[in-house]
C-alpha positions in Angstrom: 147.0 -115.5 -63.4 145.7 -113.1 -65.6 147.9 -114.2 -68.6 147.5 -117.8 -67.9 143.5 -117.3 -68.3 143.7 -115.1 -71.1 145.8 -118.0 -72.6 143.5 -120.4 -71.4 140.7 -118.1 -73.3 142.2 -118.0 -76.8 143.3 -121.7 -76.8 139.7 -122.8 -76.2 138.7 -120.0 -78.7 141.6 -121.3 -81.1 140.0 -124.6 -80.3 136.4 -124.2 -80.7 137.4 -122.5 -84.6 138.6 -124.9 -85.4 136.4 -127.4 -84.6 133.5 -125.2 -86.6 135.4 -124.6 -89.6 135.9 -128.3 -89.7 131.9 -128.9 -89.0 131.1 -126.7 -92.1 134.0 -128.2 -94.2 132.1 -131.6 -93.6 128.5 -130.3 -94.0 129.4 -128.7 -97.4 131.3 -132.0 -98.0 127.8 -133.7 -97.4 126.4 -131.6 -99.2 128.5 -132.0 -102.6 128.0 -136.0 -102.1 124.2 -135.7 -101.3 124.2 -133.4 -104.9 126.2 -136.3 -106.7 124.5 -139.4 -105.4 121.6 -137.5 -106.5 122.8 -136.9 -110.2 123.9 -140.6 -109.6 120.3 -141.6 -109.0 118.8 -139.9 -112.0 121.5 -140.5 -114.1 120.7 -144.6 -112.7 116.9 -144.1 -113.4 117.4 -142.3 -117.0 120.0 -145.5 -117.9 116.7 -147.6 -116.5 114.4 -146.2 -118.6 116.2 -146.4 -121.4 117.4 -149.9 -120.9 113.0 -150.7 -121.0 112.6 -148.3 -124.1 115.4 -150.2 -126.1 113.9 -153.9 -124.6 110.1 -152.6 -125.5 110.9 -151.3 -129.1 112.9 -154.5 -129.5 109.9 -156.9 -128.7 107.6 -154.7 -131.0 109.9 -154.6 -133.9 110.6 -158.6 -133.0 106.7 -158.5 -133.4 106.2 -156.5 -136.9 109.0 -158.3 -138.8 108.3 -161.7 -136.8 104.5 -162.3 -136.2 103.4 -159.9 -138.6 105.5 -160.9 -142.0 104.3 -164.5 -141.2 100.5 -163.4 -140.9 100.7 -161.7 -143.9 102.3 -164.3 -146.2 99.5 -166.5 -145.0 97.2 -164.1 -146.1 98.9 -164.0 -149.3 98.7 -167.9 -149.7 94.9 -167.8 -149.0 94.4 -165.6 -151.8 96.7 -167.5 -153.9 94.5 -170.4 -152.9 91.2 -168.3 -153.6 92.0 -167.5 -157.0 93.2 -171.1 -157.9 90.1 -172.8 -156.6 86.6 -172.7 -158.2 84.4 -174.5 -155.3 82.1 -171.9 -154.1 81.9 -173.3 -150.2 85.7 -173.4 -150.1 86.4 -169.8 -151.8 83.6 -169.1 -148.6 85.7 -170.9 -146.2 88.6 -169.6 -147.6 87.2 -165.9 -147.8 86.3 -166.7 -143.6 90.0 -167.7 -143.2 91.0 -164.3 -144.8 89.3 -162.2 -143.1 90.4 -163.5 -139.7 93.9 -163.5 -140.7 93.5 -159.6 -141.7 92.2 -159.0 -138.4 95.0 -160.6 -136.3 97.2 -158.7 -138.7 96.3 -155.4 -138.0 96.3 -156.5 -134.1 99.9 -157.3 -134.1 100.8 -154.5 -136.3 98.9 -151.8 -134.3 100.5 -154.0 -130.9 104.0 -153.5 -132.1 103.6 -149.8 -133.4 101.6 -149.2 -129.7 104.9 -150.5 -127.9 107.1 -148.3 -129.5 104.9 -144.9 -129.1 104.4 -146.5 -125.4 108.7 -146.6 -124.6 108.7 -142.9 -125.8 106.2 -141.8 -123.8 107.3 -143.7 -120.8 110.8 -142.1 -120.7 109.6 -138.7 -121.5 108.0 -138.7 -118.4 110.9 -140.4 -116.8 112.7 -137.2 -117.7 109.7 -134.7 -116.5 109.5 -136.5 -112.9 113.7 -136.5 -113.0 113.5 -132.7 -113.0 111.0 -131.9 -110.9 112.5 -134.5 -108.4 115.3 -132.0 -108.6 113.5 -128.7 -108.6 111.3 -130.4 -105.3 114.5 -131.3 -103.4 116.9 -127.9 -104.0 113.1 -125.2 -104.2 110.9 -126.5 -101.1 107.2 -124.7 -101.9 107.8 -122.9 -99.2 110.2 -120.6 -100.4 109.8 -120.8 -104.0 107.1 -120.7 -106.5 108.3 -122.9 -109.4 106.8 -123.3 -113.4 107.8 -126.5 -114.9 106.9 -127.0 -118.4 108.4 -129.7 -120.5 107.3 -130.4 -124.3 107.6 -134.2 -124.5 107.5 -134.3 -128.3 110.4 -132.1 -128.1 112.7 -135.0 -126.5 111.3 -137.6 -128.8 115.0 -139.4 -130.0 117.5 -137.3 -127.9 119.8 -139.5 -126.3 120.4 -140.2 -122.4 123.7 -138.5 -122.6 122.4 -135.4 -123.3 119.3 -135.8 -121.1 121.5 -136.3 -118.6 123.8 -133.1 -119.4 120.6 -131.3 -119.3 119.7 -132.3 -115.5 122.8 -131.6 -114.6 122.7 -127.5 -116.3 119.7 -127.7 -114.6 121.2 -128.4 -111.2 123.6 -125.6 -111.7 121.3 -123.0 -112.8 119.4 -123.6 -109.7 122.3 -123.9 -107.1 123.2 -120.5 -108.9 119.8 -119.2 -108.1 119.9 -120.6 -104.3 123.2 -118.8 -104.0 122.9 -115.3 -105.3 119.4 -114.7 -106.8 117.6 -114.0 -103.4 114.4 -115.4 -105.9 110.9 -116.3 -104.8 109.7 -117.4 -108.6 111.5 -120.1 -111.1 110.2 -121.3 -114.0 111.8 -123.7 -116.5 111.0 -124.7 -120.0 112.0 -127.3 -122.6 110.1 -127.2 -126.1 111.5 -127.4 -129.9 112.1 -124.5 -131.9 113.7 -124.3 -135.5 114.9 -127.8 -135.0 116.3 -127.1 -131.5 116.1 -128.0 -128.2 115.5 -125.1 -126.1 116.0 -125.0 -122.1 115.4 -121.7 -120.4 115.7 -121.6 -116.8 114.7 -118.1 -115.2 114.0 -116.2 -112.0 113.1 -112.8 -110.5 116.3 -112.5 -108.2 118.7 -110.0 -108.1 120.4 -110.2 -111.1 123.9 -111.3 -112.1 126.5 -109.1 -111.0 127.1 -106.4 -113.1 131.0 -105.2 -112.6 132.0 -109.4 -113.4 129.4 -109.8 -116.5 131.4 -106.6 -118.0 134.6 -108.2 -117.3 133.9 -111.2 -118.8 133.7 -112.9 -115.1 131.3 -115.7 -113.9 130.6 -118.3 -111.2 132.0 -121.6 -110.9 128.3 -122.5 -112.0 127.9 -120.7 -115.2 131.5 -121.9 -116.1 130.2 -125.0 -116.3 126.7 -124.5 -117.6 128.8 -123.5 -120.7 131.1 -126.2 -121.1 128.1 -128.6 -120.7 126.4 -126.6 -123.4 129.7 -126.5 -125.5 130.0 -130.2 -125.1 126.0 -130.3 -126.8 127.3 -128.3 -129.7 124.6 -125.8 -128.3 124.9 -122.1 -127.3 124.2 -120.1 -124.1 122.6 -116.4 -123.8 122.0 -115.2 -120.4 120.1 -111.8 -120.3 120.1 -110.3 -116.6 119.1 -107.4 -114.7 118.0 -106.5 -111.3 114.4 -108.0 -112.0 115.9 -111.3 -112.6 117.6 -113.8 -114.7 116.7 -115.8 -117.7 119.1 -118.4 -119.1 118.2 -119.9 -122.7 120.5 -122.9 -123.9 120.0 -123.8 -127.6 121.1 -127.4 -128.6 120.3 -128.4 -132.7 118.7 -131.6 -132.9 120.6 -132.7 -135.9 123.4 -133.4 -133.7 121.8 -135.0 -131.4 
């Protein structure tokens, strides 16, 4: 009796292992897909944002070399007019005529030049909201204290690839930090420098470990912080002690 319950014991043991290694296998499962349907969803709202840029800088170059060009050859007609005519209430008419057509040039000019400033600022804060979307979802307040700051100018004519790329060294560095930092403050920052993009992402965790950064060892998640940044033509340093990490990524904007 006592071997059959002792048997009885490990095969519901055996059992109920099984069963929980297979729950977390599926939770981490979740996980990875809820982490790529989000990328999916940024990557869908950068491609968005972009599609309205290219459609609004369309229309407003449609506008200068369309409406514009034909206002000012009609300017140029009533001056040709102005100077071939000599009755003084038609120069005046004329003069009238002129002036109007100056002022609905300058509207349309300033209109299309205001559409094109208006698609770059738009999808520069398409980006901003994108990564603090991200930061929100993976650092809840309660846990984390987080500085964001993004220089908008500084993304002014980089392309959604590499926008893209950057979320996603972004997502690393922070499941990195959720991992092994034990952190309670983030900050990230993206400005220009020396014609380069600069990204640094730090935190005041624990620290990389030591013994692997002298063998040349990382994680699965700087491994591939640095082939993203490879793939940017950019480079990585990544200073770290037991106050923290910083990670600065370096991408020229002449290739970009």
């Amino acid at each position: 009796m006592l071997i059959i319950s002792f048997s009885s014991v490990v095969i519901v043991l055996t059992i109920y292992l099984m069963m929980l290694r297979r729950d977390r296998k599926a939770k981490a499962q979740i996980e990875a897909l809820n982490d790529m349907a989000t990328m999916q969803i940024m990557a869908m709202e950068e491609a968005k944002h972009q599609a309205v840029k290219e459609e609004q800088q369309r229309l407003g170059q449609d506008l200068h070399d369309g409406l514009s060009s034909s206002i000012a050859a009609i300017r140029y007609q009533l001056e040709t007019l102005m100077m071939d005519t000599s009755d003084v209430d038609l120069k005046k008419k004329l003069d009238m005529l002129q002036k109007e057509t100056e002022n609905a040039y300058k509207a349309a000019r300033n209109k299309s030049h205001e559409w094109f400033s208006a698609a770059d600022e738009q999808l520069e804060q398409s980006f901003e909201k994108q990564i603090i979307l991200l930061t929100d979802n993976s650092l809840p307040d309660s846990r984390y204290n987080k500085e964001i700051h993004i220089d908008n100018s500084a993304l002014s004519g980089v392309d959604m690839d590499t926008r893209i790329a950057l979320l996603r060294i972004i997502q690393e560095a922070i499941t990195n930090i959720i991992k092994h930092a034990k952190a309670k403050n983030v900050g990230i920052l993206i400005y220009e420098e020396d014609e380069n993009l600069l990204l640094t992402i730090n935190d005041d965790g624990i620290g990389l470990d030591e013994k692997k950064a002298d063998k040349g060892k990382s994680t699965i998640g700087l491994q591939s912080i640095r082939r993203r940044v490879e793939y940017l033509n950019g480079e990585i340093k990544i200073n770290s002690n037991t106050k923290g990490t910083e990670i600065i990524v370096s991408i020229p904007l002449m290739s970009l």
